[in-house]
C-alpha positions as semicolon CSV with decimal commas, in nm:
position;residue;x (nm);y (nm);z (nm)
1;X;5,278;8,429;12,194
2;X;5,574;8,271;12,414
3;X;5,876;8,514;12,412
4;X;6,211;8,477;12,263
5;X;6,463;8,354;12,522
6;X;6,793;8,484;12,599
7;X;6,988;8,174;12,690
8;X;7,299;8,221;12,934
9;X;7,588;8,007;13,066
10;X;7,785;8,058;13,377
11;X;8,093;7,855;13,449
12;X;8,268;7,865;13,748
13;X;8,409;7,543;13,952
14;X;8,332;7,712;14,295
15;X;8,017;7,675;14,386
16;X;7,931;8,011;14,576
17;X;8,068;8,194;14,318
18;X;7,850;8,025;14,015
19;X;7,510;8,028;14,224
20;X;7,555;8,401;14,332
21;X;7,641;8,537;13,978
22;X;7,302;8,273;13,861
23;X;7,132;8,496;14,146
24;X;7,242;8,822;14,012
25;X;7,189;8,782;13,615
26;X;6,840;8,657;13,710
27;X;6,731;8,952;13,918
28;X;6,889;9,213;13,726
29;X;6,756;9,076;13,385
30;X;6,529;9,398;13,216
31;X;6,397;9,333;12,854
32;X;6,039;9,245;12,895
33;X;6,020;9,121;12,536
34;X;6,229;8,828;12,583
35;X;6,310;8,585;12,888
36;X;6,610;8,457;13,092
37;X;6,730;8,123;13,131
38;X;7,061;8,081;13,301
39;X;7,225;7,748;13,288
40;X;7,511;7,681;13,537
41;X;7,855;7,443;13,511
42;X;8,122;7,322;13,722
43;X;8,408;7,254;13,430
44;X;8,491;7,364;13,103
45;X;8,448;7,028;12,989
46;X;8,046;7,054;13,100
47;X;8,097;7,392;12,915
48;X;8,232;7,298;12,592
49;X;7,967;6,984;12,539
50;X;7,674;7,188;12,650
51;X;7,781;7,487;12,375
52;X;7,781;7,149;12,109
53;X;7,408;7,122;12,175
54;X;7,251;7,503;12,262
55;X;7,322;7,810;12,164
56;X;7,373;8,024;12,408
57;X;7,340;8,468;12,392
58;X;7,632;8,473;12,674
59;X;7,874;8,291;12,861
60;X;8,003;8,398;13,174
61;X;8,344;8,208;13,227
62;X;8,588;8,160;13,516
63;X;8,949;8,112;13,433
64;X;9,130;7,972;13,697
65;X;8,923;7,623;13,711
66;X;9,079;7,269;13,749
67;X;9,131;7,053;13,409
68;X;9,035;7,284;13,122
69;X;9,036;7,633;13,196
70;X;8,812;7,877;13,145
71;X;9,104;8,022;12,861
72;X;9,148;7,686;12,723
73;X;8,740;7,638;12,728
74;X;8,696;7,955;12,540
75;X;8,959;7,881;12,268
76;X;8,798;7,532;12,187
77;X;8,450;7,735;12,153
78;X;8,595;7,948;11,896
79;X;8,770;7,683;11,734
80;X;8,445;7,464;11,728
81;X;8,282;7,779;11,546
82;X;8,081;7,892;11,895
83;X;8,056;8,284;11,837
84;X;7,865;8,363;12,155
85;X;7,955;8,683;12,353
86;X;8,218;8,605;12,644
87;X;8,319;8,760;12,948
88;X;8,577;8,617;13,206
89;X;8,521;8,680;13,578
90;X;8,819;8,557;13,782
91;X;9,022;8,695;14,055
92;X;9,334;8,744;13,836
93;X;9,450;9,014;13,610
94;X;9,739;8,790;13,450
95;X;9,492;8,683;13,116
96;X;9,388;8,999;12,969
97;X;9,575;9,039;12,654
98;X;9,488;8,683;12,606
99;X;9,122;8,764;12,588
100;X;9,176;8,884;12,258
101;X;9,248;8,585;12,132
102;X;8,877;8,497;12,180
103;X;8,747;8,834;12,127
104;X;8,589;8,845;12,525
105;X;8,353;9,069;12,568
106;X;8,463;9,192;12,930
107;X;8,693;9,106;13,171
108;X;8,554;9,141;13,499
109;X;8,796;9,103;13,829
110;X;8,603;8,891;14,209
111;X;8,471;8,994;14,390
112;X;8,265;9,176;14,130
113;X;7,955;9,416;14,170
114;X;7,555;9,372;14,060
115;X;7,577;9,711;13,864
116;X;7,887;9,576;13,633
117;X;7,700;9,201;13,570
118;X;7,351;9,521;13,457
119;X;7,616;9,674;13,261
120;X;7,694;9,428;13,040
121;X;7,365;9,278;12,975
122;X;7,266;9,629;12,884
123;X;7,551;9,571;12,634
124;X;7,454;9,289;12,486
125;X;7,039;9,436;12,447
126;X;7,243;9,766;12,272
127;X;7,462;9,530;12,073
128;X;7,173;9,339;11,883
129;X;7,039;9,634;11,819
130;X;7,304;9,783;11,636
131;X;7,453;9,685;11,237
132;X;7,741;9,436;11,273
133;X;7,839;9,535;10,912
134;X;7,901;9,756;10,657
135;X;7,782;9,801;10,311
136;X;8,068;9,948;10,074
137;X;8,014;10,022;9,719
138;X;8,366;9,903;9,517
139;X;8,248;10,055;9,170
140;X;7,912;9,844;9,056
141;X;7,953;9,593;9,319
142;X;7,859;9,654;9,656
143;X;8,014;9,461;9,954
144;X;7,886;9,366;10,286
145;X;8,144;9,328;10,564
146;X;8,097;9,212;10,884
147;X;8,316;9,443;11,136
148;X;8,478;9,154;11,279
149;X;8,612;9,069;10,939
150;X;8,824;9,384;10,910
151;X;9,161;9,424;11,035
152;X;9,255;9,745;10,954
153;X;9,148;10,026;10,722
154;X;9,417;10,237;10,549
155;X;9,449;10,584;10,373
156;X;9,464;10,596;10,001
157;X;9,487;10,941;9,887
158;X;9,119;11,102;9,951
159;X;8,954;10,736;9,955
160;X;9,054;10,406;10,217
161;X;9,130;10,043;10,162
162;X;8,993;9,796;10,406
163;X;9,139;9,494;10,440
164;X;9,009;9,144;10,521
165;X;9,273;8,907;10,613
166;X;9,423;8,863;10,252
167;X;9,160;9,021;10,096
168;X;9,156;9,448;10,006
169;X;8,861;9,603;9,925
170;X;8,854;9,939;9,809
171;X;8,635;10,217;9,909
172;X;8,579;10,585;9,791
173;X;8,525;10,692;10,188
174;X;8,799;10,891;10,297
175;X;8,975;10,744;10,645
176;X;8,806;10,978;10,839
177;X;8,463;10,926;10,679
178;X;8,523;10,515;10,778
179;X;8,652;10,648;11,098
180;X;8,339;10,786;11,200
181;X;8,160;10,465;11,061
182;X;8,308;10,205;11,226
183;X;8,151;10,135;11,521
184;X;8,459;10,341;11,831
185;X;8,439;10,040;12,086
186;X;8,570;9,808;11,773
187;X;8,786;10,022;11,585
188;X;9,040;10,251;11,644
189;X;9,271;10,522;11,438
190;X;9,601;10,467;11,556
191;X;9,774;10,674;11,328
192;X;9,649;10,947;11,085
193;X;9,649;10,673;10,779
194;X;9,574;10,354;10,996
195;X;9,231;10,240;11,213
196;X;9,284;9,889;11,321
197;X;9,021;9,622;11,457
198;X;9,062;9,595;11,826
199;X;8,941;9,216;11,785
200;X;9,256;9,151;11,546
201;X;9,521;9,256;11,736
202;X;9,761;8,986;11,827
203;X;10,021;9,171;11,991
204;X;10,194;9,499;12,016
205;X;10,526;9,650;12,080
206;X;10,627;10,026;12,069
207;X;10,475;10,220;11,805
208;X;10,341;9,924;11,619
209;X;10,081;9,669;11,655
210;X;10,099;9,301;11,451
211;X;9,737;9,180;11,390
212;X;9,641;8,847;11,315
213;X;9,671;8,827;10,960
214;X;10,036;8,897;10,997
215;X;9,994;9,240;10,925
216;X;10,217;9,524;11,132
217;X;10,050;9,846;11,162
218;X;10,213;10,151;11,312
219;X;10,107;10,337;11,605
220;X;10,157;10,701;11,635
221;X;10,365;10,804;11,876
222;X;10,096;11,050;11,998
223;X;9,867;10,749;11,994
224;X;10,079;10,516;12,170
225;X;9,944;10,552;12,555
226;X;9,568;10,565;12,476
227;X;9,638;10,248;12,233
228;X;9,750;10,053;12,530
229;X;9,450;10,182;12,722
230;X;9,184;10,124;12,479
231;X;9,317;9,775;12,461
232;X;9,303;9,687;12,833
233;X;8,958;9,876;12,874
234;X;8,812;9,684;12,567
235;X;8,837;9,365;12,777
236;X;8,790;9,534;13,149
237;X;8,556;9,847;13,088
């Protein structure tokens, strides 16, 4: 029986760079139930219109490339409805807040090292793995919600709300209880009543975060330094 294959792009417009990170993701590749095939690009143009015909597990993706950037590349494959997992290599730190905008996966800075490319694949083997949603029971009806639907959860009394972009669903877990369900490198509580989705965030400003539904969430003051850090090490961990 021929094995499942884990399909991966690399896209980098410097040569050197593409072939060695090819090199690396090939010998460092560790499930024996399923294979590797790495495919390799010059442009994000070669990117985009390769993404229209196969789906591809991963996508490694340089920024700082000539015509359409590796930014620019990855916000026409979410806008084209491409949800593969994404992580920018490039040798500036200048684009990581706009990662979000994509939802990246990692952020990783050149020259970079063969233990962080293991890292991440080991990431993406945990990440299939693991539940992507959860079930919630609203009286007799019982919803399933995919985390990256969520944008925040919210206190109410003893029970929570979650909401869903203009949609609030009601739960009877308490904020805590939903604190410890929601998966920690997605979600987190910042502020005894609020747990936002790292993925929504579109900005933030002292002691409050504006997601990108349009909601503003506070931040606890106590909460306000390790919000900024969780933010920055949910692209670059």
């Amino acid at each position: 029986m021929e094995k499942p294959v884990f399909r991966i792009a690399v896209c980098d417009d410097e040569k050197v760079h593409r072939e060695q990170l090819e090199h690396i993701l090939r010998s460092q590749w560790e499930d024996p139930g399923r294979q590797c095939a790495v495919f390799g690009y010059s442009t994000g143009e070669q990117l985009i219109e390769a993404a229209a015909q196969t789906v591809f597990d991963l996508v490694f993706l340089d920024i700082l490339m000539e015509g359409t950037d590796g930014m620019q590349a990855a916000r026409k494959l979410r806008a084209d409805g491409v949800r593969t997992r994404i992580v920018f290599v490039t040798s500036s730190p200048d684009f990581v807040f706009e990662g979000y905008e994509v939802e990246a996966l990692r952020y990783l800075m050149k020259p970079f090292r063969e233990e962080q490319i293991r890292e991440v694949l080991r990431v993406c083997r945990e990440n299939a793995a693991q539940p992507e949603e959860l079930l919630v029971r609203a009286g007799a009806v019982i919803h399933k919600i995919q985390f990256r639907d969520i944008c925040y959860v919210e206190a109410q009394g003893k029970s929570s709300v979650i909401v869903l972009g203009d949609r609030r669903i009601p739960s009877v877990r308490g904020i805590t209880e939903m604190e410890n369900e929601l998966p920690d490198n997605l979600f987190f509580r910042c502020q005894k009543s609020f747990i936002v989705n790292l993925r929504q965030i579109a900005s933030i400003c002292r002691y409050e975060t504006t997601l990108k539904n349009g909601a503003v969430v506070p931040v606890g003051r106590a909460k306000w330094t390790e919000m900024k850090d969780r933010l920055i090490g949910y692209l670059a961990r």
